[in-house]
C-alpha positions in Angstrom: 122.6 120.6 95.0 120.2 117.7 94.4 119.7 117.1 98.1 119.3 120.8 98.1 116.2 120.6 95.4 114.8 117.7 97.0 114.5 119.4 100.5 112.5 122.6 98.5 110.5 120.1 96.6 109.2 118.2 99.8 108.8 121.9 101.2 106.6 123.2 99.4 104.4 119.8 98.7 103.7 119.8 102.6 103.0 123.4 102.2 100.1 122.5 99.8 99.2 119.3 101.5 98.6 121.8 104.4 97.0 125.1 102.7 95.4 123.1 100.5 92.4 120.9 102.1 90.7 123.8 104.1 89.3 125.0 100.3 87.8 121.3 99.9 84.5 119.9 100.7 84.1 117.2 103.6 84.1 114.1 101.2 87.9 115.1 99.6 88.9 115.8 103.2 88.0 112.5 103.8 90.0 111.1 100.3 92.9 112.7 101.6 93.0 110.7 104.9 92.2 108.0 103.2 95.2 109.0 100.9 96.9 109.3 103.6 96.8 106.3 105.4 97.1 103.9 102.4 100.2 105.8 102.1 101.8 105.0 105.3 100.8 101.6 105.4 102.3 101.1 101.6 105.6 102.8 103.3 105.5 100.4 106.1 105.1 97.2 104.1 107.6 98.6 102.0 110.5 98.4 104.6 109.9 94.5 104.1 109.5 93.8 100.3 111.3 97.0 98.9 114.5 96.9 101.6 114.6 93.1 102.8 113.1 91.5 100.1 110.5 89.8 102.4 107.1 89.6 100.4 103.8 89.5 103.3 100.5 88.3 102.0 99.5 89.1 105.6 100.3 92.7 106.5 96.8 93.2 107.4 96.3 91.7 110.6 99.1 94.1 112.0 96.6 97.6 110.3 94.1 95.4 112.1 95.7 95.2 115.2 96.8 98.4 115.3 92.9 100.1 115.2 91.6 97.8 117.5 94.1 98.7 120.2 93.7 102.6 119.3 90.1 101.9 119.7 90.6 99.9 123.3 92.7 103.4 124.4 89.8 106.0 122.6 87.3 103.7 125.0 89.5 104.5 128.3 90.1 107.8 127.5 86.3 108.5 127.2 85.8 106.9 130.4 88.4 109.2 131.8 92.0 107.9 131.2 93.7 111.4 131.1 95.8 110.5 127.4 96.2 112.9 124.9 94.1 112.2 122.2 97.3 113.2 119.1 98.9 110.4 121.1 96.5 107.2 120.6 98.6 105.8 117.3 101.4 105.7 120.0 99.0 102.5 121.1 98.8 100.9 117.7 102.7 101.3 117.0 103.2 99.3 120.9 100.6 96.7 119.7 102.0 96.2 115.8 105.7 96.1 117.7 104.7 93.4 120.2 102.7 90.7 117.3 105.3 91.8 115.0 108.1 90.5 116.9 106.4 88.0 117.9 104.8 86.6 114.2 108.0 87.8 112.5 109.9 85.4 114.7 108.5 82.6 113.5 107.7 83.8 109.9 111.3 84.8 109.1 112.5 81.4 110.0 111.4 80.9 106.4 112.1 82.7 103.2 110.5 83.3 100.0 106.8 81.8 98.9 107.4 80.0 102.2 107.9 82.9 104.6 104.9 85.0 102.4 102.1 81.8 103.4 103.5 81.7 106.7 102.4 85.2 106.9 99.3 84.6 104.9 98.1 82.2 107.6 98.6 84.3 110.6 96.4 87.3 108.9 93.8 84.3 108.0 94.3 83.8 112.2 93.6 86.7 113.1 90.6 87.3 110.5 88.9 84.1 111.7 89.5 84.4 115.7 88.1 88.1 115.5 84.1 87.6 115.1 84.6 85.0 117.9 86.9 87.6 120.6 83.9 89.8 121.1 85.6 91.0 124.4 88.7 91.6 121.8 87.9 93.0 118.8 83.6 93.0 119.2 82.2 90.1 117.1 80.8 90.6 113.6 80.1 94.1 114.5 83.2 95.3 116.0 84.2 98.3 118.3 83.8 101.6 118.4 84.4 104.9 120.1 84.3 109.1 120.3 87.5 111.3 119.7 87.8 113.0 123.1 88.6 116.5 123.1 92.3 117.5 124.4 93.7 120.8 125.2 92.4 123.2 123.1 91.3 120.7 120.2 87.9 119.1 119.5 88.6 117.0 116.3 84.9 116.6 115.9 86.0 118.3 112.4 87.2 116.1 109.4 90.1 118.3 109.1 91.1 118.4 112.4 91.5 114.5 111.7 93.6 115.2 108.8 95.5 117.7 110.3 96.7 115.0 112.8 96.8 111.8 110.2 99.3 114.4 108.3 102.0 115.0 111.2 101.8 111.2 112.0 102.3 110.4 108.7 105.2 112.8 107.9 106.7 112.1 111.2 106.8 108.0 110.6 107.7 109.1 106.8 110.7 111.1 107.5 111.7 108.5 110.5 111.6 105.2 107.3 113.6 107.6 105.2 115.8 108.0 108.3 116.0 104.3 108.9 117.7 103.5 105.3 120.6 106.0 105.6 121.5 104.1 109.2 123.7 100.9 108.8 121.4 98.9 110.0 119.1 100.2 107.0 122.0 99.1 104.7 122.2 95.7 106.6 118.5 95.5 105.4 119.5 96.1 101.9 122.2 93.4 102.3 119.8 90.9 103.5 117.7 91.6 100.3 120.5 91.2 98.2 122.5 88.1 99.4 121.4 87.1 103.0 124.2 84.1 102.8 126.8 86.9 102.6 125.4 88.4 105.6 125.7 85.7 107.7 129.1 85.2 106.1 130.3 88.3 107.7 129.1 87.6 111.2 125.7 89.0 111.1 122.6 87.4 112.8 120.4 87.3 109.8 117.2 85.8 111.3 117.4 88.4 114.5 117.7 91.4 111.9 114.9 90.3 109.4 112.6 89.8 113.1 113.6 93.1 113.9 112.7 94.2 110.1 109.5 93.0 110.3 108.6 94.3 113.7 109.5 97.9 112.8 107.5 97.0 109.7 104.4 96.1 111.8 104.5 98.7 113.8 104.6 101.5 111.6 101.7 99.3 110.0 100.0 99.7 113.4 100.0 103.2 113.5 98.3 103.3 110.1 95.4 101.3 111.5 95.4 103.3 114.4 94.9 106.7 112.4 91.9 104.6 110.3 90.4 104.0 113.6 91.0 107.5 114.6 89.5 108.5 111.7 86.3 106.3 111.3 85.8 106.0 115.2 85.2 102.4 114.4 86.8 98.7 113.0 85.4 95.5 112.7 87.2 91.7 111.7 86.9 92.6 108.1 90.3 94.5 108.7 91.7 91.4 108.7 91.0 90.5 105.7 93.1 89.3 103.0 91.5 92.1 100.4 93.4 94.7 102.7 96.4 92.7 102.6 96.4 92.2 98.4 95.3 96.2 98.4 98.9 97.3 99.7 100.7 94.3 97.7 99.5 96.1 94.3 99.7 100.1 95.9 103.2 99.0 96.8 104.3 97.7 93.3 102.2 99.9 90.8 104.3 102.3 92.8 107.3 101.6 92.5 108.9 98.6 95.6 112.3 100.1 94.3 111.6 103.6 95.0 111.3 104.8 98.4 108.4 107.3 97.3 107.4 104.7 94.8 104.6 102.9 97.5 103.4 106.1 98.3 102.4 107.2 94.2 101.1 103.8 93.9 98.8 104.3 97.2 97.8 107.7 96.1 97.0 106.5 92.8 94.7 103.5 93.8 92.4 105.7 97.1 92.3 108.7 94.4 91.1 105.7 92.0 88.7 104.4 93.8 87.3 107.7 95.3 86.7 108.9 92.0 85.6 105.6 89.8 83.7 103.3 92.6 80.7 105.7 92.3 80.4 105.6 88.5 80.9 101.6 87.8 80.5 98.5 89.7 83.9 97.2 87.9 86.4 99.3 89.1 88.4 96.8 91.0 88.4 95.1 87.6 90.2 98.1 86.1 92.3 98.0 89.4 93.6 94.7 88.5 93.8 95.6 84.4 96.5 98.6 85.8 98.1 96.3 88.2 99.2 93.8 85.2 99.4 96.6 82.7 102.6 97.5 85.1 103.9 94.7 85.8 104.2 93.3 82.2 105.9 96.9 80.8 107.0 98.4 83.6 108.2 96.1 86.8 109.7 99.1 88.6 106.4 101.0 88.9 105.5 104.1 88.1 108.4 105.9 90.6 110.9 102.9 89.1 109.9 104.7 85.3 110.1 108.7 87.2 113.5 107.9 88.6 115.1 106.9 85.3 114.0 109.7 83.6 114.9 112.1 86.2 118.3 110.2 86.2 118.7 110.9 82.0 117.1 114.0 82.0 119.9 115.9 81.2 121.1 113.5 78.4 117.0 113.9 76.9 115.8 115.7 74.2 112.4 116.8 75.5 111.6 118.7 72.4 112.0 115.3 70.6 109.9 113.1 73.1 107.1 115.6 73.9 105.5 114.3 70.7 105.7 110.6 70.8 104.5 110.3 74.5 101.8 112.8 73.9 100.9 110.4 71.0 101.7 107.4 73.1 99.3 108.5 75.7 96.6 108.9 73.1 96.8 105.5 72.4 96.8 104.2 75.9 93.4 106.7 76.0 92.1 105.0 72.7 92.9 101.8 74.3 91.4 102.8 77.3 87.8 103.9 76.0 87.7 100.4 74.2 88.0 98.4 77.4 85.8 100.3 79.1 82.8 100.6 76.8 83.5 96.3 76.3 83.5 95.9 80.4 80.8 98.3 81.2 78.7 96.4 78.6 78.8 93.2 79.6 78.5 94.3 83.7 75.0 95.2 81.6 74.4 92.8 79.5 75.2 90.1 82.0 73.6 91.9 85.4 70.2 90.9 86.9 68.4 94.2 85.7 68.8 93.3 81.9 67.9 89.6 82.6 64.6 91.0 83.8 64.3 93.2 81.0 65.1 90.6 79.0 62.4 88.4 80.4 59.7 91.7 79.6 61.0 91.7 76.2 60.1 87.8 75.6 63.6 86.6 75.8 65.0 89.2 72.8 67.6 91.2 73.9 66.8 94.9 74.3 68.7 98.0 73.9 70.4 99.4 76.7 71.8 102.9 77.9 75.8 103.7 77.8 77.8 106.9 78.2 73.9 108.7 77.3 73.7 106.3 73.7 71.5 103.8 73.4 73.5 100.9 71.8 71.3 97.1 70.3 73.7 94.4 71.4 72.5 92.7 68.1 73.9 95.4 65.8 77.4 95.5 63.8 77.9 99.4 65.0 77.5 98.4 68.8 80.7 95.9 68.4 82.9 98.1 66.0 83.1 101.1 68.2 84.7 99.4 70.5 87.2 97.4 68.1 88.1 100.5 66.2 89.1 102.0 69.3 91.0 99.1 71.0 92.5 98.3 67.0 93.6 102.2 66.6 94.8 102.5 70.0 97.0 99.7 69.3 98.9 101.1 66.3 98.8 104.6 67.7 100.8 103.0 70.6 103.3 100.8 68.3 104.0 103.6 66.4 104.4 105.8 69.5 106.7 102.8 71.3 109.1 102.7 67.9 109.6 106.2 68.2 110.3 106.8 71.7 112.6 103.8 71.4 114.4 105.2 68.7 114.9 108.2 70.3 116.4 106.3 73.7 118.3 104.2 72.1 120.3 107.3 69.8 121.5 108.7 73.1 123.2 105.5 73.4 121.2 104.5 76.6 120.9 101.1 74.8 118.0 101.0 76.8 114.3 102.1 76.8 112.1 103.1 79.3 110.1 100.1 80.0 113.1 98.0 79.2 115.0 99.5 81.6 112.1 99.4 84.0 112.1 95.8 83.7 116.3 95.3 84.6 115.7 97.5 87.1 112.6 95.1 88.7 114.4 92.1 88.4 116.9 93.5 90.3 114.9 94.0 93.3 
């Protein structure tokens, strides 16, 4: 029955991920590749931390690899390589497979903070070789290329691209999913869990973590080929270690537990930044705020925290909890609006516009323009606004927490959510 539910539920979401971008405009067409890819790649790197327990601060240079050798094949094909142009992330997934086995050989001969540097240093590699392989990857201003028409498609359209991101994307989804109900996908899980045991029983541990990491890198590969795809264009700054740290906190905000966990957290962070980067300068500040605001109360992620309650949902009072969390997320909103008004002030106070302001105003300091106010940094109401808010969000959430604990705890779950959240991190 619940496989049964699950199989409708993933029905009709790719029903609406299909029916549903046509009635967008051209800019959330694009969101949704983006959404997309980050996805996939947050799947792929995944496989490693999630099911082997392998943590890669490097898992960029193989989304790098990946769109540069897309790119290469776009370039033949326009000057007549007959290829099929649905086919080119078959060229990223060959070139993530062959520097995947090859860097995961070496990397997996460590473990732990030593195998994440080891992997660390091979995306720095590859970031500082680039701007000097023109012939490779095209200097400081990289490559680029057309989407070639094939059979009866142009994919000059944005949907067209993310008609074809989507079946590469469900295709390498469904074949990860796949992959943990094999043995060898339990072998992973072993490896994560005691790797001594495995090679107890017989097992070549370091050939099955390289082979880990390479099907890793090459699903990673196809995700940089469907960015290049996409963008018709990639430079060295793939490589860099921003792209690697991007996926580190998609991947945990998510849920590393979860096998859908990466992709919430990846979906959350592209919608994020698609909607906020326009409005503030600081919004990989608030990024980071969410990432440690996770971590600290709830290590399993956002699909670690679904799961449980999906798990206890039949033991749950909903009419009992629909209050507290509503009130809870008040708080987190009060909370919220305090943060936001202190950060967005000081990106003001302390940006170069207001110093120059500051120098017409004779070195005074000026009002300046918030949310449509006009707030005096000198005055007592500019400073209690946000206090009351960040001092009544706080005991709007305490009171909330106390109550949704109590109510846990008397259906003799012994524990609560984030508590729970946290075993259930530790354990991975």
């Amino acid at each position: 029955m619940t496989n049964m539910r699950n199989l409708i539920l993933g029905a009709v979401f790719l029903v609406l991920l299909i029916a549903v971008p046509p009635l967008l405009d051209l800019a959330w067409q694009n969101a949704l590749v983006n959404i997309l890819i980050a996805s996939l790649f947050a799947l792929a790197f995944n496989l490693l931390i999630g099911q082997a327990g392998l943590l890669s601060f490097g898992h960029a240079a193989y989304f790098g690899i990946g769109a540069f050798a897309a790119l290469h094949l776009m370039i033949a094909v326009e000057n007549g390589l007959p290829f099929p142009t649905p086919l080119l992330p078959l060229a990223g997934a060959a070139a993530g497979l062959t520097v995947g086995l090859i860097a995961g050989y070496f990397a997996t001969m460590r473990s732990g903070v030593y195998f994440a540097l080891v992997t660390l240093a091979i995306a720095e590699l590859f970031h500082s070789l680039a701007p000097r392989l023109e012939g490779m990857f095209g200097g400081e201003a990289g490559i680029a290329s057309m989407r070639m028409p094939w059979a009866s498609f142009t994919f000059g359209s944005m949907l067209s691209v993310y008609y074809l991101v989507l079946a590469w994307v469900v295709i390498c989804g469904l074949g990860l999913w796949a992959y943990t109900r094999t043995p060898f996908g339990r072998l992973t899980l072993a490896l994560r869990d005691n790797e001594q045991r495995v090679r107890f029983l017989g097992y070549n541990a370091h050939a099955s973590k390289v082979i880990v990491f390479a099907i890793s890198a090459m699903v990673t590969g196809i995700a940089g080929s469907l960015l290049a795809i996409s963008n018709e264009t990639a430079n060295y700054s793939l490589f860099a270690s921003a792209v690697s740290s991007q996926v580190v906190l998609q991947t945990f905000v998510g849920g590393a537990t979860v096998f859908l966990g990466p992709v919430l957290g990846a979906a959350a962070f592209a919608l994020f930044s698609f909607l906020v980067s326009d409005l503030t300068r600081s919004w990989v500040l608030y990024q980071g705020l969410i990432f440690v605001l996770v971590m600290l109360y709830a290590p399993s992620g956002i699909g670690g925290v679904v799961e449980h309650h999906i798990r206890n949902r039949k033991n749950l009072d909903w009419s009992r909890l629909a209050g507290p969390y509503l009130l809870a997320l008040a708080g987190g909103l009060l909370i919220a609006a305090g943060v936001v008004f202190l950060t967005e002030s000081a990106s003001i106070l302390f940006g170069e516009e207001y110093a120059m302001a500051r120098q017409g105003a004779n070195g005074g300091l000026p009002a300046y323009e918030l949310f449509g106010l006009i707030w005096k940094p000198l005055s007592f109401v500019t400073w209690t606004v946000p206090a009351a808010l960040l001092a009544g969000g706080g005991v709007v959430l305490m009171r909330a927490r106390r109550e949704i604990g109590a109510i846990w705890d008397s259906k003799g779950h012994g524990a609560r959510p984030a508590a729970k959240s946290a075993s259930m991190g530790g354990a991975a």
